[in-house]
C-alpha positions in Angstrom: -32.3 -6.9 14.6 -31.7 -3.1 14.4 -35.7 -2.6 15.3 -35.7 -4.9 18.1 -31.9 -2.9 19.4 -33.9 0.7 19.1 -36.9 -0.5 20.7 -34.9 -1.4 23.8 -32.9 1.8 23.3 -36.0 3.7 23.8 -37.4 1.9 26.5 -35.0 3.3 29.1 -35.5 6.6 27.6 -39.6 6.9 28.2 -38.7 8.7 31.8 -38.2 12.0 29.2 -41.6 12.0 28.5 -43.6 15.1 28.9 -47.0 13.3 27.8 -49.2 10.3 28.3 -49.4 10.0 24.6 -46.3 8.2 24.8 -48.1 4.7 25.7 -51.4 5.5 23.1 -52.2 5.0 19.9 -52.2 7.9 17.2 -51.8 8.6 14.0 -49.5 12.2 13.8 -48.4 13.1 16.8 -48.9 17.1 17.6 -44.9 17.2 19.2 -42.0 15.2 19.2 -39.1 15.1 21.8 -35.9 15.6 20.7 -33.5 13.9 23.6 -30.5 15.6 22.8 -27.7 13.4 23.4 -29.0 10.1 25.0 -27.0 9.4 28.2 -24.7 12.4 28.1 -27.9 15.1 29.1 -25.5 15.7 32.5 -22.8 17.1 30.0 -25.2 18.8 27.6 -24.1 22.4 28.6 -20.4 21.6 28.3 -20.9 20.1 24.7 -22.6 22.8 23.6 -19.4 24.9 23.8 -17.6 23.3 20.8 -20.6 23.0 19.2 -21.6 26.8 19.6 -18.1 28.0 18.6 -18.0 25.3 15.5 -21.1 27.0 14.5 -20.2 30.7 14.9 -17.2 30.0 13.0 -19.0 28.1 10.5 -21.4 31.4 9.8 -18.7 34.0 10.2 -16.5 31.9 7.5 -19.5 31.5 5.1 -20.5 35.3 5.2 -17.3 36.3 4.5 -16.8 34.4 1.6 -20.0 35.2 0.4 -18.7 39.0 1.0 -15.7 38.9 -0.8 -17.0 37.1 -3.6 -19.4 39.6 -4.3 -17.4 43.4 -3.8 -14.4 41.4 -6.1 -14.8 41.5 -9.6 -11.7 39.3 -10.2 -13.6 36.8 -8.0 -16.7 37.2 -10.6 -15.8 33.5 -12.0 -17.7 29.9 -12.1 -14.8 27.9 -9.5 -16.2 30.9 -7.4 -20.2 31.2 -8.2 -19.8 27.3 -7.4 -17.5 28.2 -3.5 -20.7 30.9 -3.4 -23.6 28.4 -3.8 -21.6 25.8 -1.6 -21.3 28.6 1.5 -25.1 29.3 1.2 -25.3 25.0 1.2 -23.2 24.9 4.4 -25.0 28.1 5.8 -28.3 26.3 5.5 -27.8 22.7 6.6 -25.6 24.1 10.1 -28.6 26.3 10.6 -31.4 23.9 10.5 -30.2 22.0 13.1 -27.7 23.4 15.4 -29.5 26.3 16.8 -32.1 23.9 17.9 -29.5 21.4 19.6 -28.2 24.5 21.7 -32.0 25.2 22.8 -31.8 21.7 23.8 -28.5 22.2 25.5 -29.4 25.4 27.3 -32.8 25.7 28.0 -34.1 22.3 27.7 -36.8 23.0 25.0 -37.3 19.7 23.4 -40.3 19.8 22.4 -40.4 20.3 18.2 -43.7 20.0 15.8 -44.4 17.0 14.0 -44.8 19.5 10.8 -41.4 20.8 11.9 -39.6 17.7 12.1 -40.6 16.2 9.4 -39.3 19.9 7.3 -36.2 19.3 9.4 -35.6 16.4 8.0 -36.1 17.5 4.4 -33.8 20.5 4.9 -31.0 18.4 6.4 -31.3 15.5 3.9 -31.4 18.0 0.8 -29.0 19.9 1.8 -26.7 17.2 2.2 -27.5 15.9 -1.3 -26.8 19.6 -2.8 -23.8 20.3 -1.5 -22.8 16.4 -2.5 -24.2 17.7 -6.3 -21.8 21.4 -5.9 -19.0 19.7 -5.2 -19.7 17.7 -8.2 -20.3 20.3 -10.1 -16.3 22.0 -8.8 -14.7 18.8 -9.8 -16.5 19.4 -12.9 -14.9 23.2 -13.2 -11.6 21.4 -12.3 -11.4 19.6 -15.2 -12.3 21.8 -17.9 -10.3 24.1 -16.7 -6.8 21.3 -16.6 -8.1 19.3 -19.2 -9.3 22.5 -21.9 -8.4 25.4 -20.7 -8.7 27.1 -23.8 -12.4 26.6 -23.7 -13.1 26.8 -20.2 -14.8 30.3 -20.3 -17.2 29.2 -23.4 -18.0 26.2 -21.8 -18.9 27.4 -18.2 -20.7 30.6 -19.4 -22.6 31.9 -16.1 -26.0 30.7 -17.5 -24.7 27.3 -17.5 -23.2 27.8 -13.9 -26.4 29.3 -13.1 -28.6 26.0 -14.7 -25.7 23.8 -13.1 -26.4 25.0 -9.7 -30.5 25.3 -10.3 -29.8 21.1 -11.3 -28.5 20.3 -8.6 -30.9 22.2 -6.0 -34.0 20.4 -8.0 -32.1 17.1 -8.1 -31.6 17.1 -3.6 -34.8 18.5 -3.2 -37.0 16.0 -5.2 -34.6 12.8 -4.4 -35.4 13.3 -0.7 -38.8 15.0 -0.6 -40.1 11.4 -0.8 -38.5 10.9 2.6 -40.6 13.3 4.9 -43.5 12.2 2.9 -43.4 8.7 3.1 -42.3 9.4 7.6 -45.4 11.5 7.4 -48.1 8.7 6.5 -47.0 6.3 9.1 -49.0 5.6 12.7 -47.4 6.8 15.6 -47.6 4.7 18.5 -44.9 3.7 20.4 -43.7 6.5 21.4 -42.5 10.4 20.3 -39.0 10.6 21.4 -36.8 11.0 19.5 -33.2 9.9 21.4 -31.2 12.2 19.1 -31.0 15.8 18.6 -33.0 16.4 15.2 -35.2 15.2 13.1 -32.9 12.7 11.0 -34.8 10.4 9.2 -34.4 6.7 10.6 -34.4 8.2 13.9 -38.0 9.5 13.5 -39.4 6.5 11.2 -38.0 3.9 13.9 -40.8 5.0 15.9 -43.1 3.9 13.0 -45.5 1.4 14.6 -45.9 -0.3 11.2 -43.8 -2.1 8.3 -41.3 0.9 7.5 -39.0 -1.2 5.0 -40.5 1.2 2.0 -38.8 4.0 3.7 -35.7 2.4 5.3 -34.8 0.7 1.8 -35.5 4.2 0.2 -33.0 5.4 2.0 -30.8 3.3 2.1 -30.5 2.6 -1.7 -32.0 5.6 -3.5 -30.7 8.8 -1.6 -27.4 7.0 -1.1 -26.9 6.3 -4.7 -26.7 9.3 -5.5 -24.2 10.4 -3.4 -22.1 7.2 -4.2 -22.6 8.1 -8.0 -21.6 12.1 -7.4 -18.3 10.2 -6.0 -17.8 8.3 -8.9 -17.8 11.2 -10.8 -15.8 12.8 -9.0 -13.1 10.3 -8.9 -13.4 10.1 -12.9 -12.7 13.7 -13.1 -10.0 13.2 -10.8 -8.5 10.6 -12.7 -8.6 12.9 -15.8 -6.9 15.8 -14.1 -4.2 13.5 -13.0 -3.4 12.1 -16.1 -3.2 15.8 -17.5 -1.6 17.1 -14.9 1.5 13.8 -15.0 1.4 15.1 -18.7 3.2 18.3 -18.0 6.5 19.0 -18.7 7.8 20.3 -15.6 7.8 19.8 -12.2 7.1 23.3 -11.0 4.1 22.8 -13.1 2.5 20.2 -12.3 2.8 21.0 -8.9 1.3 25.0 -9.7 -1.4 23.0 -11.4 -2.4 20.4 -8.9 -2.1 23.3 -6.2 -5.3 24.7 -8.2 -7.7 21.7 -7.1 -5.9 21.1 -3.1 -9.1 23.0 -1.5 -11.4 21.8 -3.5 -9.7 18.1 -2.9 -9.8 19.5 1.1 -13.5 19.9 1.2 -14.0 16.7 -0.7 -12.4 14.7 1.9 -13.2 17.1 4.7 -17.4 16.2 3.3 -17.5 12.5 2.2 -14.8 11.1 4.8 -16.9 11.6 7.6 -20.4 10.9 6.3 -19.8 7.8 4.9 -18.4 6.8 8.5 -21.5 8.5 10.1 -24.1 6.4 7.5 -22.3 2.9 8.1 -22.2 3.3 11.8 -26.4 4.4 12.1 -26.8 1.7 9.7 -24.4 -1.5 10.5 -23.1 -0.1 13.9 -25.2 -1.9 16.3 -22.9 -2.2 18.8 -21.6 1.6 18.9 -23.3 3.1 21.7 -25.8 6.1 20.8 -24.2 8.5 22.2 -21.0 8.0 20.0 -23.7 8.0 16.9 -25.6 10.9 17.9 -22.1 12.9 18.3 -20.4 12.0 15.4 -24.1 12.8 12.9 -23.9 16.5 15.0 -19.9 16.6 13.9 -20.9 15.5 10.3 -23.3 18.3 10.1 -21.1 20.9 11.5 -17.4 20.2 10.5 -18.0 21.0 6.3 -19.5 23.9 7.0 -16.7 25.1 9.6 -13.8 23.9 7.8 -15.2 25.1 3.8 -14.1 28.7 4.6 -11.0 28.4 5.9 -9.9 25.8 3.6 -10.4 28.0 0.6 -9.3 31.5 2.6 -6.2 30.0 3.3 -5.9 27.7 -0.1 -6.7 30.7 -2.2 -4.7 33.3 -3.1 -7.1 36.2 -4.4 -9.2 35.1 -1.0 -6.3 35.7 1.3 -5.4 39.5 -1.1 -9.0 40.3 -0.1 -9.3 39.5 3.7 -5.6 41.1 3.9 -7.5 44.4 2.3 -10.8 43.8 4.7 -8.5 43.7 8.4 -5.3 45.9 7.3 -5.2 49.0 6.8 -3.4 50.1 3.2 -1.2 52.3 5.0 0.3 49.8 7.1 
């Protein structure tokens, strides 16, 4: 059913071709199209205004933390090396796709490799998975450091943060590579647009003129499970730092505790919420119109990585001191 739904999508969308390949028969194509945003190409330049500002916001805010992480030697901890590797996450998987969606916006350059497209779509997928894995890896930091403080600092030494954070670049990188490699053995032949605005991975194995189930149930099932087990973890440690935080004795303190995990609990939300609505509607929302899709997978990609750096800035304390020190003078 979804298929046969795509395959009529598409049909209206063949005026955007640039080629005659479209209608013939080949195994790799040299280009794909990328169509932007499918029916909205009239309003292309005006969306690209949020989008742009999201982004520059979204750099700006990551550098910065990066910044004051580094020149602060009180800031020289795991909770940060972990806020550190999940900025350069962010700064990554905005970048591989958003400065191509402006081209597309602004100057109309659709056209993308098929090598390209296909390391597009491993860049976006993995990226997704690490960051997924870091904020894992917080929750993690959370807890040790509610549930045994006393040996949180000999238990999350900085070569364990370093092998934590080493884990889970090796563990998105090899539980998607499959993806690009399996999209990259399958004929061609219907045609090579793309009615979306990157390289995301049903949208370029629907073209597939063969049985793509391999791929689709991959991921579907695989690359998703992990993401619904980093969840579960997370909720466990969750659970845990609840129970010792209802444990205190006073109010004031379990509130001064709790406050510890609020941007971390932020980003959570502000990461999962929307991509779990994002997967269910590509996968199950046949009757939500493309357009809505395509949007929403573009705000998915974009909101984290805007919203990361201010959450913390204005969550954390020493990160507030520091960007008070960067903009204001001491002898004001």
């Amino acid at each position: 059913m979804q298929e046969s739904i795509f395959c009529l999508t598409v049909g209206h969308l063949l005026p955007y071709s640039m080629s005659d390949s479209n209608s013939t028969d080949f195994t790799n194509p040299s280009t794909f199209i990328l169509l932007g945003i499918p029916g909205l190409e009239a309003a292309h330049v005006w969306i690209s205004i949020p989008f742009c500002t999201m982004y520059a916001i979204a750099v700006l805010g990551n550098f910065i933390i990066l910044f004051i992480v580094k020149t602060e030697p009180s800031l020289h901890g795991p909770m940060y090396y972990f806020l550190c590797m999940l900025a350069v996450t962010d700064l990554v998987m905005c970048t591989c796709t958003i400065p191509k969606m402006l081209s597309i916006f602004w100057f109309n350059s659709r056209e993308i490799n098929f090598s390209a497209c296909l390391t597009q779509m491993f860049f976006i997928h993995s990226f997704f998975a690490m960051e997924s894995g870091i904020l894992l890896a917080m929750a993690f930091d959370r807890y040790v450091a509610i549930c045994d403080p006393l040996r949180h600092s000999t238990i999350l030494t900085n070569p364990v943060v370093v092998k934590i954070g080493l884990s889970m670049v090796l563990r998105g990188a090899m539980i998607v590579l499959p993806c690009p490699l399996l999209a990259r053995q399958w004929p061609y032949c219907r045609t090579n647009i793309i009615p979306h605005t990157c390289c995301e991975h049903m949208s370029v194995v629907n073209l597939a003129c063969a049985d793509i189930r391999i791929s689709s149930f991959y991921g579907l099932t695989v690359a998703n499970l992990v993401i619904c087990l980093d969840m579960f973890f997370i909720a466990v440690s969750y659970t845990q730092i609840l129970r010792a935080i209802f444990s205190l004795p006073t109010r004031d303190a379990r509130l001064k505790t709790f406050g510890t995990c609020g941007s971390h609990l932020c980003a959570i939300l502000a990461f999962y919420i929307p991509g779990l609505f994002s997967g269910l509607t590509s996968r199950f929302g046949h009757h939500v119109a493309l357009h809505s899709q395509v949007l929403f997978a573009n705000v998915c990609l974009l909101v984290p990585p805007m919203l990361n750096p201010i959450i913390f800035g204005v969550r954390t304390k020493q990160i507030q001191d520091r960007l008070l020190q960067l903009f204001i003078p001491k002898g004001i």
